[in-house]
C-alpha positions as MATLAB code, in Angstrom:
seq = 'XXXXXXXXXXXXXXXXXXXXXXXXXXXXXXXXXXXXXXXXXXXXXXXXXXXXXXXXXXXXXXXXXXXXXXXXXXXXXXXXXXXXXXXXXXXXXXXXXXXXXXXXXXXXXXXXXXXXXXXXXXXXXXXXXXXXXXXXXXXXXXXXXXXXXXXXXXXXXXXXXXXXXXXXXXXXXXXXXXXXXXXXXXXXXXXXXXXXXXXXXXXXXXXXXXXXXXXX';
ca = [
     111.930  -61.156  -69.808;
     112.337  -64.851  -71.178;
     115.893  -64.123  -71.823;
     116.213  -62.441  -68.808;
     115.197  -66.319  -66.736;
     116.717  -68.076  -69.505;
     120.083  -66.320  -68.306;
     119.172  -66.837  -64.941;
     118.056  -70.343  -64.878;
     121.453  -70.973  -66.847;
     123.811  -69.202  -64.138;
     121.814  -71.589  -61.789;
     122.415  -74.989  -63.081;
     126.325  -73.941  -63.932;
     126.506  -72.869  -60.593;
     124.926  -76.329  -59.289;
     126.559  -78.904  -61.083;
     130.188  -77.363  -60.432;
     128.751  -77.291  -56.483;
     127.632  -81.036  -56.654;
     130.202  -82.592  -59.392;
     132.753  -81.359  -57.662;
     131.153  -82.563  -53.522;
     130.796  -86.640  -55.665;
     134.543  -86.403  -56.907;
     135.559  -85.327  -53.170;
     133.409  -87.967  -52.044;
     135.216  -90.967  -54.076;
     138.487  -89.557  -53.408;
     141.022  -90.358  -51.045;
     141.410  -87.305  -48.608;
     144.196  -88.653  -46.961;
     146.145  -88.636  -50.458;
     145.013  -84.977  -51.066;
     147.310  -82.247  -50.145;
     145.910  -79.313  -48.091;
     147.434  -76.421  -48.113;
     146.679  -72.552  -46.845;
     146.384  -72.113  -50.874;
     144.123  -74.565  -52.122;
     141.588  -73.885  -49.201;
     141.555  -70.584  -49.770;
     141.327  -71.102  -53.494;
     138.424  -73.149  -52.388;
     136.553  -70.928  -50.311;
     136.997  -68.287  -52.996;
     135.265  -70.618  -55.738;
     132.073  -71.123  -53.489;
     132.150  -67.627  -52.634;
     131.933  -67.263  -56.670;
     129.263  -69.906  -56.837;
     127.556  -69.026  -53.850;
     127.220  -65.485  -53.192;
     128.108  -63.915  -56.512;
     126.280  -66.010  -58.652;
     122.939  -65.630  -56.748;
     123.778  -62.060  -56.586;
     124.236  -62.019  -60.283;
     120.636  -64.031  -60.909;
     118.650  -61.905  -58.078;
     120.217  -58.923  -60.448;
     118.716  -60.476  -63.475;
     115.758  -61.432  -62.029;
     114.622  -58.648  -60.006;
     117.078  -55.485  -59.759;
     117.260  -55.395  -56.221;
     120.001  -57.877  -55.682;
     120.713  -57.651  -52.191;
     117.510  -56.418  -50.176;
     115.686  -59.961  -52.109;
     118.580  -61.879  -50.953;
     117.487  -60.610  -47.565;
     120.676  -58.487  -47.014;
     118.074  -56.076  -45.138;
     118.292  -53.368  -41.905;
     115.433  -54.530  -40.801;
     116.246  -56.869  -37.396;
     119.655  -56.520  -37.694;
     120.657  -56.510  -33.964;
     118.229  -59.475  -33.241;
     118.887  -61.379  -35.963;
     122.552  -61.194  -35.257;
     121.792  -62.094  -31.532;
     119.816  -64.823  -32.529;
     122.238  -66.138  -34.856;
     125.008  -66.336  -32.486;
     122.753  -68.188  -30.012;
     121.726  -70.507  -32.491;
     125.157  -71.381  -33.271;
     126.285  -71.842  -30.009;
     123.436  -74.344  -29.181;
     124.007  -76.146  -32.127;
     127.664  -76.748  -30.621;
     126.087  -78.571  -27.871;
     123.314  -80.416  -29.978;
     126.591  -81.686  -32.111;
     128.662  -82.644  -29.477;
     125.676  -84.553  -28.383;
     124.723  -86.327  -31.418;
     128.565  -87.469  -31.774;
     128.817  -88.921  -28.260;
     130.022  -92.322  -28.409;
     130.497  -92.031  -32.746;
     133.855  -93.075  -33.842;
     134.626  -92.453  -37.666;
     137.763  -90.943  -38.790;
     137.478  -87.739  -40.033;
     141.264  -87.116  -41.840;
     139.775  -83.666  -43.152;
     140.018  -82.273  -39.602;
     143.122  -83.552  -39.251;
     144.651  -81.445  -41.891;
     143.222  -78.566  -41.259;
     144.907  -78.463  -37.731;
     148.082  -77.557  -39.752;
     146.494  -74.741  -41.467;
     147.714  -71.042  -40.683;
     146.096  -69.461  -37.784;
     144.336  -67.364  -40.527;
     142.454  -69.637  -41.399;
     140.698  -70.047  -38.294;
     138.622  -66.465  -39.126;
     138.617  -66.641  -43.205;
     137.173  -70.376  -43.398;
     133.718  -69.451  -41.048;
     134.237  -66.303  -42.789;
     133.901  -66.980  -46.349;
     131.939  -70.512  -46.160;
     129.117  -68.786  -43.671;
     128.267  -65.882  -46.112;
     128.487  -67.970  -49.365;
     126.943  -71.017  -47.805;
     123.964  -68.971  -46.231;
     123.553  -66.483  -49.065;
     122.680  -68.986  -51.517;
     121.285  -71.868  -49.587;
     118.750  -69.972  -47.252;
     118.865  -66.388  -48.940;
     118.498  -68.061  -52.195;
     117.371  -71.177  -52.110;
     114.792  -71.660  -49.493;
     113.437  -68.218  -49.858;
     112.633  -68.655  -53.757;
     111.053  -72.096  -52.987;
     109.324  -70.702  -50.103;
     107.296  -68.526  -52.823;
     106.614  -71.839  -54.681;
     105.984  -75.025  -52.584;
     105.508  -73.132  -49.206;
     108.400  -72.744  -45.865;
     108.470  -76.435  -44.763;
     109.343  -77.770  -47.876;
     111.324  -75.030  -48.855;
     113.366  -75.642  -45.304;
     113.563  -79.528  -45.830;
     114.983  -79.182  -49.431;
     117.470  -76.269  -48.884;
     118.747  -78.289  -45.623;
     118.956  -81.484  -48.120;
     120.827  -79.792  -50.956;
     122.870  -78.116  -47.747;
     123.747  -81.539  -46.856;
     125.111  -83.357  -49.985;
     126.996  -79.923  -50.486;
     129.032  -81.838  -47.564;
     129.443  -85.379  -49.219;
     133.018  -84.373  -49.998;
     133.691  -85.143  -46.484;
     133.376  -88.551  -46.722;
     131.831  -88.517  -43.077;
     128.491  -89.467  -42.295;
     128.100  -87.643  -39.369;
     128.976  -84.373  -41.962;
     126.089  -84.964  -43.710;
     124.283  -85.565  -40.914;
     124.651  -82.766  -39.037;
     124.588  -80.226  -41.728;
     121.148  -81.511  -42.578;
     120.179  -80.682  -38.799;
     121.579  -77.206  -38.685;
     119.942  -76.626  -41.836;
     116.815  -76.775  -40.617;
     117.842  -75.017  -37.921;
     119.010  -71.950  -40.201;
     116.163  -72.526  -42.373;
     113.617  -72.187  -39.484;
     115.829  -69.237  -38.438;
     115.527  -67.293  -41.739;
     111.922  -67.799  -41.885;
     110.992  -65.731  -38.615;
     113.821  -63.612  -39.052;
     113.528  -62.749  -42.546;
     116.860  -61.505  -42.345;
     120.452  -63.223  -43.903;
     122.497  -61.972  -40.535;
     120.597  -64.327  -38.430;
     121.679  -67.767  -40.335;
     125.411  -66.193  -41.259;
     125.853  -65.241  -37.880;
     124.604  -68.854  -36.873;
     126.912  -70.550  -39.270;
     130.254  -68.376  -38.016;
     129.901  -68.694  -34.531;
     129.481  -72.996  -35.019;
     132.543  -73.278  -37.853;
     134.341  -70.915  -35.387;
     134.178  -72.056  -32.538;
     134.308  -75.830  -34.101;
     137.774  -74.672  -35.982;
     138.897  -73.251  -32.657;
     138.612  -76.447  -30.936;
     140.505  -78.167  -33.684;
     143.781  -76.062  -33.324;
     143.590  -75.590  -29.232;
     143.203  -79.534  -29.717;
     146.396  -79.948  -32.157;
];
């Protein structure tokens, strides 16, 4: 059993400091230098779907057995949760738009991505919501929650959400994510079911990509 978390613990921290090393270098580059092409961002999404949904996968495995039904991949609530999700991530649309009223920073990220194949508009919220939720609230807050209780467990899975984001190099995108997080997080909790927060998470990158390319 030692070996078994000593496995498991190491998968986590490999899995973390690729994550975070690699959100600090984005952060202290120049974006506008960088290149973005169809390629690298899939490439991209295909590495945090490694980091984020296989890897927890891998250390549930380890840990436990049942990979997916502890990752919350569960029948229970399905149609709800997905109901709920979508509503969530439609609100949170409006509680963005909000926040950013009257906030001018340039966001040259966004700018690229406008040239991106159309594709791209349903494999980005595809890929980044299943990865993203899997390991921050499936994982993350749900193993805390066992720990140090929900609140914290929400508050620290929305902060690690949030730096995830630092690559950005916009302060409203780590402000925001930080929000939704504990939106998701609070989500998960009485849901108890990963469909609600993914289906949260694709409807807002969605519908926020789809406004970037009616926009370009």
């Amino acid at each position: 059993m030692e070996f078994r978390k000593l496995l498991a613990y190491a998968i986590l921290t490999i899995s973390l400091f690729i994550i975070y090393s690699s959100a600090i270098l984005g952060y202290f580059m120049n974006i506008k230098e960088v290149e973005i092409t169809n390629e690298i961002i899939l490439s991209s999404l295909l590495l945090n779907f490694l980091l984020m949904f296989v890897s927890p996968l891998i250390i549930m495995h380890i840990l436990y057995g049942n990979a997916l039904k502890n990752l919350y991949f569960v029948r229970n609530k399905v149609a709800i949760s997905f109901l709920f999700g979508i509503i969530l991530g439609f609100l949170f649309i409006f509680i963005s738009v909000f926040l950013s009223l009257g906030y001018k920073e340039e966001n040259p990220l966004a700018e690229k991505l406008r040239n991106l194949h159309i594709s791209m508009l349903f494999l980005i919220p595809f890929f980044s919501s299943i990865s993203e939720e899997t390991f921050y609230r499936g994982f993350l807050q749900m193993q805390l929650k066992k720990k140090i209780g929900s609140i914290p467990a929400i508050l620290i899975s929305s902060l690690l959400f949030s730096l995830a984001h630092l690559e950005y190099g916009v302060t409203m995108q780590i402000i925001l994510p930080f929000i939704f997080g504990i939106l998701l997080g609070v989500l998960m909790n009485k849901m108890e079911n990963i469909i609600a927060p993914i289906s949260a998470h694709f409807t807002y990158n969605f519908i926020s990509l789809l406004a970037l390319f009616l926009l370009h």
